[in-house]
Residue frames as a rotation matrix with the C-alpha (Angstrom) as fourth column:
UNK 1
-0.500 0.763 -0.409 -7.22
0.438 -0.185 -0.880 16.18
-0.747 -0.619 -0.242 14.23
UNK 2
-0.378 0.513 0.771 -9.97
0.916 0.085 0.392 17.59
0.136 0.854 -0.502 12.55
UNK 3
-0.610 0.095 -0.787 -10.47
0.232 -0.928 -0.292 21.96
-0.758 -0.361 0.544 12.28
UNK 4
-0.150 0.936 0.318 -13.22
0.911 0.006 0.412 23.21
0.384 0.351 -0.854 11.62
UNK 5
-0.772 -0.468 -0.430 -13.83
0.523 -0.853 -0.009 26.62
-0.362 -0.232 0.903 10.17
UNK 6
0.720 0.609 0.333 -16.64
0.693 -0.611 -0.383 28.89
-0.030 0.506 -0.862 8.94
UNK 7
-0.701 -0.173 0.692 -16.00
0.400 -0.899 0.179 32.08
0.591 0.402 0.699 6.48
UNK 8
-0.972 -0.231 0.047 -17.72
0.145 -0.740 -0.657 35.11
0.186 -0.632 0.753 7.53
UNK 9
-0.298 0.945 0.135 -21.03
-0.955 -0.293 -0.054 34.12
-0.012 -0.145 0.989 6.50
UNK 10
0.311 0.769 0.559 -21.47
-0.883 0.451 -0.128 30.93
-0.350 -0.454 0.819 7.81
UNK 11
0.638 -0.215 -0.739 -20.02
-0.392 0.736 -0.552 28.65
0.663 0.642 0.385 5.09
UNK 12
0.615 -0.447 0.649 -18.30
-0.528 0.379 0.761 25.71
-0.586 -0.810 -0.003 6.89
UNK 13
0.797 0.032 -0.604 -15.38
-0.416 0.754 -0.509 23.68
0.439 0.656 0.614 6.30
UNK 14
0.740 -0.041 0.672 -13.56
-0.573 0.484 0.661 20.84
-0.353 -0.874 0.334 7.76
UNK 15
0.352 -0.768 -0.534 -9.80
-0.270 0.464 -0.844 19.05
0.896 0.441 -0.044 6.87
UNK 16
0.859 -0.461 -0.222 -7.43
0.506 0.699 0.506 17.21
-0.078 -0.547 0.834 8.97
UNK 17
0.621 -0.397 0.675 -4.43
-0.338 -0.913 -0.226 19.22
0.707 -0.088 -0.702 10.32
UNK 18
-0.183 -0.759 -0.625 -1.26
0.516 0.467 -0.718 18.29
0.837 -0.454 0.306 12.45
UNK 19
0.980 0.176 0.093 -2.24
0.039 -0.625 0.780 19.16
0.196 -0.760 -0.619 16.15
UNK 20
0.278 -0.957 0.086 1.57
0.266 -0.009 -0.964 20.30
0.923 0.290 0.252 17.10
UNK 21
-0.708 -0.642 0.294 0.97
0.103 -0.506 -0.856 21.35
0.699 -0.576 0.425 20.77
UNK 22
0.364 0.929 0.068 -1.23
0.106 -0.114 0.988 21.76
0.925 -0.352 -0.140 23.47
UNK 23
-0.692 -0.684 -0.231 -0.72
0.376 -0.069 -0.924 23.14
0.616 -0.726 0.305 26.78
UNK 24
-0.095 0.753 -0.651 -3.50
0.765 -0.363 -0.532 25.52
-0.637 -0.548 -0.542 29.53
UNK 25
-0.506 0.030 -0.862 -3.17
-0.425 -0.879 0.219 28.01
-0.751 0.477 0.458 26.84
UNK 26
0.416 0.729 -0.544 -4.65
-0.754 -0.057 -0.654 25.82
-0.508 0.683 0.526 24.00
UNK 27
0.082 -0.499 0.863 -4.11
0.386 0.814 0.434 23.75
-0.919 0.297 0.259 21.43
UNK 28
0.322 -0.362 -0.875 -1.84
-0.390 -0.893 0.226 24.47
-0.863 0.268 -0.428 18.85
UNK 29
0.506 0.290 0.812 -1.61
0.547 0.620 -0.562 24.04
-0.667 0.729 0.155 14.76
UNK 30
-0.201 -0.967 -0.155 0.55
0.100 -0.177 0.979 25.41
-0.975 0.181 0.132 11.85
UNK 31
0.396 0.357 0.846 -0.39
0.822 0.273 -0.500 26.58
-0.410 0.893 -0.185 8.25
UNK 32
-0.730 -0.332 0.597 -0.34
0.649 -0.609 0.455 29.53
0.213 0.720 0.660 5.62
UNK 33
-0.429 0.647 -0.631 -2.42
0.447 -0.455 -0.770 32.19
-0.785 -0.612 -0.094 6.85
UNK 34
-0.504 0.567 -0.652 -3.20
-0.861 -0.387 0.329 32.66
-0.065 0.727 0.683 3.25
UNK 35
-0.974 0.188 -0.126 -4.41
0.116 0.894 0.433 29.30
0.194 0.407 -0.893 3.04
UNK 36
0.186 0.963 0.193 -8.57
-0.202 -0.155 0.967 29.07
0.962 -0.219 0.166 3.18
UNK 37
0.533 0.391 -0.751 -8.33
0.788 0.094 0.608 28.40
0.308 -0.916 -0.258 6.91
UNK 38
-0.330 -0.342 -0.880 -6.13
0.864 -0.485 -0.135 31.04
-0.381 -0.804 0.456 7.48
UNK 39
-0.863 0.438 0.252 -8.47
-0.209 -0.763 0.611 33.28
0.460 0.475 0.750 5.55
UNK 40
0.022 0.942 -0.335 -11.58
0.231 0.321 0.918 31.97
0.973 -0.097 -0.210 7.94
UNK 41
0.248 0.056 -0.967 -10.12
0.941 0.222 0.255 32.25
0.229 -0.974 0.002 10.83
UNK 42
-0.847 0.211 -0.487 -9.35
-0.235 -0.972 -0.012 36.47
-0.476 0.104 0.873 10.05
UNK 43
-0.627 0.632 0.456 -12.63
-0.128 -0.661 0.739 36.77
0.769 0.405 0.495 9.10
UNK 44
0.897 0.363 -0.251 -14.40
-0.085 0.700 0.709 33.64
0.433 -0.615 0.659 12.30
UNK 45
-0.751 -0.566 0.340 -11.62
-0.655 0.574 -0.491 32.84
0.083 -0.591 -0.802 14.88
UNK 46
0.210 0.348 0.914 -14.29
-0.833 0.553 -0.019 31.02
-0.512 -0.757 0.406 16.26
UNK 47
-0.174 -0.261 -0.949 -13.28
-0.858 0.513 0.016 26.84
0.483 0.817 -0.314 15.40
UNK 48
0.726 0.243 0.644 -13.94
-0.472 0.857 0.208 23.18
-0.501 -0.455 0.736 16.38
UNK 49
-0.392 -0.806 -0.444 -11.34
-0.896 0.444 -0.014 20.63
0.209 0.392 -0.896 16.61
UNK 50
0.605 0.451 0.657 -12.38
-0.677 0.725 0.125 17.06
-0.420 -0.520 0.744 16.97
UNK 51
-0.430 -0.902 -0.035 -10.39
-0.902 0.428 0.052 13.88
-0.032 0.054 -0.998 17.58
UNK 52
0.512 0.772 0.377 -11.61
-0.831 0.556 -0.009 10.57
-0.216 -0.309 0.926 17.06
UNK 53
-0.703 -0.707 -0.075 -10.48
-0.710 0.692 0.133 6.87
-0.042 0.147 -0.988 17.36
UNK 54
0.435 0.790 -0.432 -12.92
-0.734 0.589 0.337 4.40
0.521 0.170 0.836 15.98
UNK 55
-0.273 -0.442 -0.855 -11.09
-0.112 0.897 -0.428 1.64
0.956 -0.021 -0.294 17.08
UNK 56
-0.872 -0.047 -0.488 -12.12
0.489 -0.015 -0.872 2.48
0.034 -0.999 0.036 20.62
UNK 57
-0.204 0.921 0.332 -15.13
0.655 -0.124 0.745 4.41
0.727 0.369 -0.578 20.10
UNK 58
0.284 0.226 -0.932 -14.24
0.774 -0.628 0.084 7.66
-0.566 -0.745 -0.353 21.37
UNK 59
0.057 -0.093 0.994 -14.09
0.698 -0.708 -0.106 11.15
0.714 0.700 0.025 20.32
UNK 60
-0.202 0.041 -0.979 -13.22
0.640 -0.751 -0.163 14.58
-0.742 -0.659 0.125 21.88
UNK 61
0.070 0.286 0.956 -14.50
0.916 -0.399 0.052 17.60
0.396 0.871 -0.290 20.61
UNK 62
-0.419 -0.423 -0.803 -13.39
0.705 -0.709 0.005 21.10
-0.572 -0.564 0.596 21.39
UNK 63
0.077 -0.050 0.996 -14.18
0.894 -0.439 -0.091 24.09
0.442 0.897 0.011 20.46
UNK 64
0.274 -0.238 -0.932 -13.16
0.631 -0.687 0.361 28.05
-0.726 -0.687 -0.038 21.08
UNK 65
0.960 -0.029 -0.280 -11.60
-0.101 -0.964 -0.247 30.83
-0.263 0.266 -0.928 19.83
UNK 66
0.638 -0.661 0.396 -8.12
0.766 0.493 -0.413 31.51
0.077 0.566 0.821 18.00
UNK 67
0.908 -0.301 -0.292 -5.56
-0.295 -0.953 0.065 33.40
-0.298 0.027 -0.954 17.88
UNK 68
0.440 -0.856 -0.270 -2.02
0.045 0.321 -0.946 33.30
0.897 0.404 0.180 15.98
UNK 69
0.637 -0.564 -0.526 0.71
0.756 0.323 0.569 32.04
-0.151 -0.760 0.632 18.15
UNK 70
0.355 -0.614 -0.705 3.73
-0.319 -0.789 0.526 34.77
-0.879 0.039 -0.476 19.20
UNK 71
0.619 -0.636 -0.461 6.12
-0.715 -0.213 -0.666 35.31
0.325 0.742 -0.587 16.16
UNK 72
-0.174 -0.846 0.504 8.70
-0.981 0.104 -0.163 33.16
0.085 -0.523 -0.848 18.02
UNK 73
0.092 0.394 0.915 6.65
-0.329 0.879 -0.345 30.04
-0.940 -0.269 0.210 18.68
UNK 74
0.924 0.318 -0.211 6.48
-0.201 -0.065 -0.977 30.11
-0.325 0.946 0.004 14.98
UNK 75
0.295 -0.904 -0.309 9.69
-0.894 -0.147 -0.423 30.71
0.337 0.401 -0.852 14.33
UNK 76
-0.167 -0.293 0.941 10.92
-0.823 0.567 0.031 27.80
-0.543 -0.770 -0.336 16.87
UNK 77
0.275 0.940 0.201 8.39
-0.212 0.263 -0.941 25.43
-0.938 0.217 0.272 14.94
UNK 78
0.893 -0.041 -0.449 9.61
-0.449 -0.177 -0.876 26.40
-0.043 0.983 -0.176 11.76
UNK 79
0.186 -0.961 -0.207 13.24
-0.947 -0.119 -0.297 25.53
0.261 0.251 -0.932 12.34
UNK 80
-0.323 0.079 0.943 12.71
-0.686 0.667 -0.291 22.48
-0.652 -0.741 -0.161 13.90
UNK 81
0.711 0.565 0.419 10.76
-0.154 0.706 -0.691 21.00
-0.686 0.427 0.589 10.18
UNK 82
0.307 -0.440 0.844 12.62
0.645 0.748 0.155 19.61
-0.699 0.497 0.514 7.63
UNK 83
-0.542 -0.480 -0.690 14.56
0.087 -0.849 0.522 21.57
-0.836 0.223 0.501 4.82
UNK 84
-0.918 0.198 0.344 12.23
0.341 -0.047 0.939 20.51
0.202 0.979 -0.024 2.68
UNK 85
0.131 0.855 -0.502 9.01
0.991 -0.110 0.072 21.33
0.007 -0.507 -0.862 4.48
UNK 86
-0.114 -0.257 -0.960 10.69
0.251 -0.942 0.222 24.94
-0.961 -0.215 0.172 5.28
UNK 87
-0.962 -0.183 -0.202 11.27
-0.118 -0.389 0.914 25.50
-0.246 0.903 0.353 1.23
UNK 88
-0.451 0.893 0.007 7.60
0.879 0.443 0.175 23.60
0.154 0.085 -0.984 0.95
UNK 89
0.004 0.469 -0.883 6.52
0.753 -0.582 -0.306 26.87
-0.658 -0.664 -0.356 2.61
UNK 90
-0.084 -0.268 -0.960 7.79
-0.112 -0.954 0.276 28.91
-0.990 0.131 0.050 -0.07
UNK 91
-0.942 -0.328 -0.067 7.11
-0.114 0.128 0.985 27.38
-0.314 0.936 -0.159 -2.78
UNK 92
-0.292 0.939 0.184 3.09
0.875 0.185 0.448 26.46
0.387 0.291 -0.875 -2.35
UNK 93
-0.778 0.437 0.451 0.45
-0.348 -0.898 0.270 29.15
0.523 0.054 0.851 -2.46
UNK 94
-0.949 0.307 0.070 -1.27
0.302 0.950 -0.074 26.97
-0.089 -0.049 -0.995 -0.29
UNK 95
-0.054 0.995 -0.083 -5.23
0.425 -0.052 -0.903 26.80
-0.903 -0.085 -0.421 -1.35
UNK 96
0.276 0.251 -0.928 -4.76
-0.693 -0.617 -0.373 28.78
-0.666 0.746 0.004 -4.15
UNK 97
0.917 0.173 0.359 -5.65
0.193 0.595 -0.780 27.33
-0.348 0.785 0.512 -8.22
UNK 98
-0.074 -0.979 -0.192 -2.76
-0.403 -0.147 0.903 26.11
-0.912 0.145 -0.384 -9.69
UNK 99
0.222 -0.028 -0.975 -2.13
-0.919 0.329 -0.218 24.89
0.326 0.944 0.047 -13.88
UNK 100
0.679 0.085 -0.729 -0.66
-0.357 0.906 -0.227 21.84
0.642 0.415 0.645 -12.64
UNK 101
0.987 0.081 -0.141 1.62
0.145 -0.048 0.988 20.25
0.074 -0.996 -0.059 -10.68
UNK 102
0.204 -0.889 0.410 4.62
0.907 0.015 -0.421 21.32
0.369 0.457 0.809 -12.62
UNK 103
0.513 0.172 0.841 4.13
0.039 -0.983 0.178 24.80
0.858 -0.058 -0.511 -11.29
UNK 104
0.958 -0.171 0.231 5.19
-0.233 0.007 0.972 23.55
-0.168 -0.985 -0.033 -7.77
UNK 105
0.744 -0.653 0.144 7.93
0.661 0.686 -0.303 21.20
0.099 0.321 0.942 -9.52
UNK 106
0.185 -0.466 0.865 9.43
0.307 -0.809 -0.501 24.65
0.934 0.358 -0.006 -11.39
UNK 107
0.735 0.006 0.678 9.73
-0.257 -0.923 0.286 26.34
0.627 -0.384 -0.678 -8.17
UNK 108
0.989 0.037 -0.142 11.93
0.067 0.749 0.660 23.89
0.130 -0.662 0.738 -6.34
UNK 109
0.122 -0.959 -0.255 14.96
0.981 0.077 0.179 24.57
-0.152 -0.272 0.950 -7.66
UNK 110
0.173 -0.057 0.983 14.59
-0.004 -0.998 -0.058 28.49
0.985 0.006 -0.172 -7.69
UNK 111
0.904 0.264 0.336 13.54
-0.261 -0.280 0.924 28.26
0.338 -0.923 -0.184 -3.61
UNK 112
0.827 -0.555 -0.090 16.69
0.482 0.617 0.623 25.71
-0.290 -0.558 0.777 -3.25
UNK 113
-0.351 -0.730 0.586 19.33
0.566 -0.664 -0.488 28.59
0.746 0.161 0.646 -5.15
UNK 114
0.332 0.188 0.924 17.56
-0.207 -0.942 0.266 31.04
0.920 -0.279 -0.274 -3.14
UNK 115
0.529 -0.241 0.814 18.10
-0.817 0.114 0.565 29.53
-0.229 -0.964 -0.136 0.37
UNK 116
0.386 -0.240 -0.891 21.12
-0.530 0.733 -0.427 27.06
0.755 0.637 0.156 -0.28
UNK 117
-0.769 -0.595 -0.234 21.97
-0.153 0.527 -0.836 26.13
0.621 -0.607 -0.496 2.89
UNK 118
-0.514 0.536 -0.669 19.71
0.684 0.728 0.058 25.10
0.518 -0.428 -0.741 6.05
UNK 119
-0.434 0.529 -0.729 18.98
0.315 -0.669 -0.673 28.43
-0.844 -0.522 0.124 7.08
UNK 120
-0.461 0.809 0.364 15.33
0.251 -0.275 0.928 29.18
0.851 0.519 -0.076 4.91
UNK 121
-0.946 0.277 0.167 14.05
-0.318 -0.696 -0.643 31.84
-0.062 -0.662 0.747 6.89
UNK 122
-0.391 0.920 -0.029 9.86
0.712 0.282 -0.643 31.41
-0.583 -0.272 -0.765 8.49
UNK 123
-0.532 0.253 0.808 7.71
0.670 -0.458 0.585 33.47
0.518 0.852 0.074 5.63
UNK 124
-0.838 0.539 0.086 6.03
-0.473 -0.638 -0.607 36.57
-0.272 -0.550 0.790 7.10
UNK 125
-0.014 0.834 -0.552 2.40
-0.945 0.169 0.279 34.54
0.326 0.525 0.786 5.84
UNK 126
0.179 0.141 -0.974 3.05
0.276 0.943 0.187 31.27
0.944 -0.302 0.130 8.16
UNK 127
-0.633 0.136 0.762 2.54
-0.771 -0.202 -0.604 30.69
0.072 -0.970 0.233 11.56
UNK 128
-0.911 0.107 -0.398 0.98
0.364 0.661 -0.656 29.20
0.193 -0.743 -0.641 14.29
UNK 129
0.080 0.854 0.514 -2.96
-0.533 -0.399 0.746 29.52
0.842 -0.333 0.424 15.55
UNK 130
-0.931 -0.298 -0.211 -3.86
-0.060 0.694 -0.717 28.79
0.360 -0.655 -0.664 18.71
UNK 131
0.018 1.000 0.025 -7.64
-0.012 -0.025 1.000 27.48
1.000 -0.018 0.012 19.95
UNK 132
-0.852 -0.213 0.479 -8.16
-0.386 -0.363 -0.848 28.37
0.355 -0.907 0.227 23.24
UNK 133
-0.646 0.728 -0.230 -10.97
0.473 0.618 0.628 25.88
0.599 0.297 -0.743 24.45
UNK 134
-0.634 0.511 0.581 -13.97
-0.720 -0.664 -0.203 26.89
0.282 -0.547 0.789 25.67
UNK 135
0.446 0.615 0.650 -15.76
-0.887 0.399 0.232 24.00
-0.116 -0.680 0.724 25.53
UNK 136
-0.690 -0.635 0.348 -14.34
-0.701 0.707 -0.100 19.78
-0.182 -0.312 -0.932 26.17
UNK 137
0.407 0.609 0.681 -16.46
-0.879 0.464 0.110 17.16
-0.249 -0.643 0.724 25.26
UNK 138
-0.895 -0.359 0.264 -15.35
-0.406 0.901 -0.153 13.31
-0.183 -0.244 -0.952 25.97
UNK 139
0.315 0.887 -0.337 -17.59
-0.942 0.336 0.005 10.74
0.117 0.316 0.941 23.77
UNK 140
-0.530 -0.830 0.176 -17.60
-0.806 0.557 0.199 7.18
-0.263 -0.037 -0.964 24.44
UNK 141
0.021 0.678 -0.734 -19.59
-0.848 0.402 0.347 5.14
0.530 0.615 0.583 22.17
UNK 142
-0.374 0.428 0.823 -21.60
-0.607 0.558 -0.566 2.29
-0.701 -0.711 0.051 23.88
UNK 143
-0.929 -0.044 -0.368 -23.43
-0.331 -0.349 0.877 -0.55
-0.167 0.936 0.309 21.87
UNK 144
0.028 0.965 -0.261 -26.80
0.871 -0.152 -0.468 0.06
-0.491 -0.214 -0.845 23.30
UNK 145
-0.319 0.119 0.940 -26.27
0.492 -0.827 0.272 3.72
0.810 0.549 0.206 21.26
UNK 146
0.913 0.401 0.072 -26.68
0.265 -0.719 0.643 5.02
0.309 -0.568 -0.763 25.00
UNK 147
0.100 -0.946 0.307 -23.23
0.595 -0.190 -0.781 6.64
0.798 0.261 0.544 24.63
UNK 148
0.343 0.185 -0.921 -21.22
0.921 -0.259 0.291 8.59
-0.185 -0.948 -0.259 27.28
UNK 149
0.055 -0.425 0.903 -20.84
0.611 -0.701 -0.367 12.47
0.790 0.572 0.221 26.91
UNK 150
0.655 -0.081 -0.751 -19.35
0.561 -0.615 0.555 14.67
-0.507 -0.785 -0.357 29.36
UNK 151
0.314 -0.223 0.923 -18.44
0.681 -0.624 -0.382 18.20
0.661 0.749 -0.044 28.30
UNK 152
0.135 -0.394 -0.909 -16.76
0.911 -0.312 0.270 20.47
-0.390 -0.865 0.317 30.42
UNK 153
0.462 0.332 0.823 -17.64
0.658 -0.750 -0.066 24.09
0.595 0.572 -0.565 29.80
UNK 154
-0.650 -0.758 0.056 -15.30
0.628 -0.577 -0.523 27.19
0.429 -0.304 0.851 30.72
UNK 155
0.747 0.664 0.003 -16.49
0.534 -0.603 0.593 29.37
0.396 -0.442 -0.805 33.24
UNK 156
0.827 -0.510 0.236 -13.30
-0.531 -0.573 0.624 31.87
-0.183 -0.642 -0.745 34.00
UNK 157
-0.451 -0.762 -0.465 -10.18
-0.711 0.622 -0.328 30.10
0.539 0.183 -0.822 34.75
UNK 158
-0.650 0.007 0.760 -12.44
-0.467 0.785 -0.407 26.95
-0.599 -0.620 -0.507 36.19
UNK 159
-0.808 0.337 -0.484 -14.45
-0.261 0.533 0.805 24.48
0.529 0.776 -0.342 34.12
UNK 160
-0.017 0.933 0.361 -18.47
-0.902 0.142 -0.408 23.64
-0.432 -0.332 0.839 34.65
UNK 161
-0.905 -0.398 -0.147 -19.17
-0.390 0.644 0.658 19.86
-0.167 0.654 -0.738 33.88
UNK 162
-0.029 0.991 -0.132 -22.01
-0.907 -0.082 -0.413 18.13
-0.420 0.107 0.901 32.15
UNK 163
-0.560 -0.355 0.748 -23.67
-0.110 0.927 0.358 15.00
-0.821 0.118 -0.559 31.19
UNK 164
-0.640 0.220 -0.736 -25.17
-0.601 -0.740 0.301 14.92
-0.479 0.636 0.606 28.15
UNK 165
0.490 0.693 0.529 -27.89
-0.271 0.698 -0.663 12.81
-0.829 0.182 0.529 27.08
UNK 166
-0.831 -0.518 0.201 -26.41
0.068 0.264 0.962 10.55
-0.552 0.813 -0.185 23.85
């Protein structure tokens, strides 16, 4: 999926991100919370996810509020990825400027003495976010360009629905 984030003044930006969950509570993603999105989203929870499948000519687009997932969900999550993915975690600064990509190389076997077996503990700086939608819309691309949009806007715990002119 695609998350969209804005810094505190406004600057947007937009990458592709592993949607890992989704339940009445939201929909849930995984990163470094140093990483520029988790530095946008402590300064903007607010975010927009948006799915699309050309082949079919549809998109959904969401958007709401965040919040990190419990400590636990995380944790769960974490144990559950590969040992290399887990060491991956410790070894990249993600977002931050690196010399090269020998820097990452070098660290590989330090992370793999440090945690030699399968237990490589969840870094206190990763986690889980969770968007919590507020709004739902459901595009479905027509080719008269008189597309269908219906958006489905929280009100409480019950949803308001709309059609939307394409």
């Amino acid at each position: 999926m695609t998350l969209a984030t804005a810094n505190a003044t406004g600057v947007p930006s937009a990458r592709i991100v592993l949607l890992k969950g989704f339940d009445g509570r939201g929909f849930v993603f995984f990163t470094d919370y140093r990483s520029r999105k988790g530095a946008e989203l402590a300064e903007n929870p607010r975010a927009a996810l948006v799915f699309y499948w050309p082949e079919l000519e549809r998109q959904v687009r969401i958007t709401g509020g965040t919040a990190p997932v419990e400590r636990q969900e995380s944790e769960t999550y974490f144990r559950s990825r590969p040992r290399a993915s887990r060491l991956g975690a410790w070894i990249s600064h993600q977002s931050q400027v690196i010399a090269g990509r020998q820097e990452l190389d070098d660290r590989v076997p330090e992370m793999e003495r440090r945690y030699p077996g399968d237990d490589v503990p969840l870094p206190a700086y990763w986690g889980g976010f969770r968007l919590r939608p507020e709004s739902i819309e459901f595009w479905q691309g027509r080719v008269s360009r008189l597309h269908d949009r219906i958006r489905y806007v929280r009100k409480g715990d019950s949803w308001r629905i709309e059609r939307l002119s394409p």
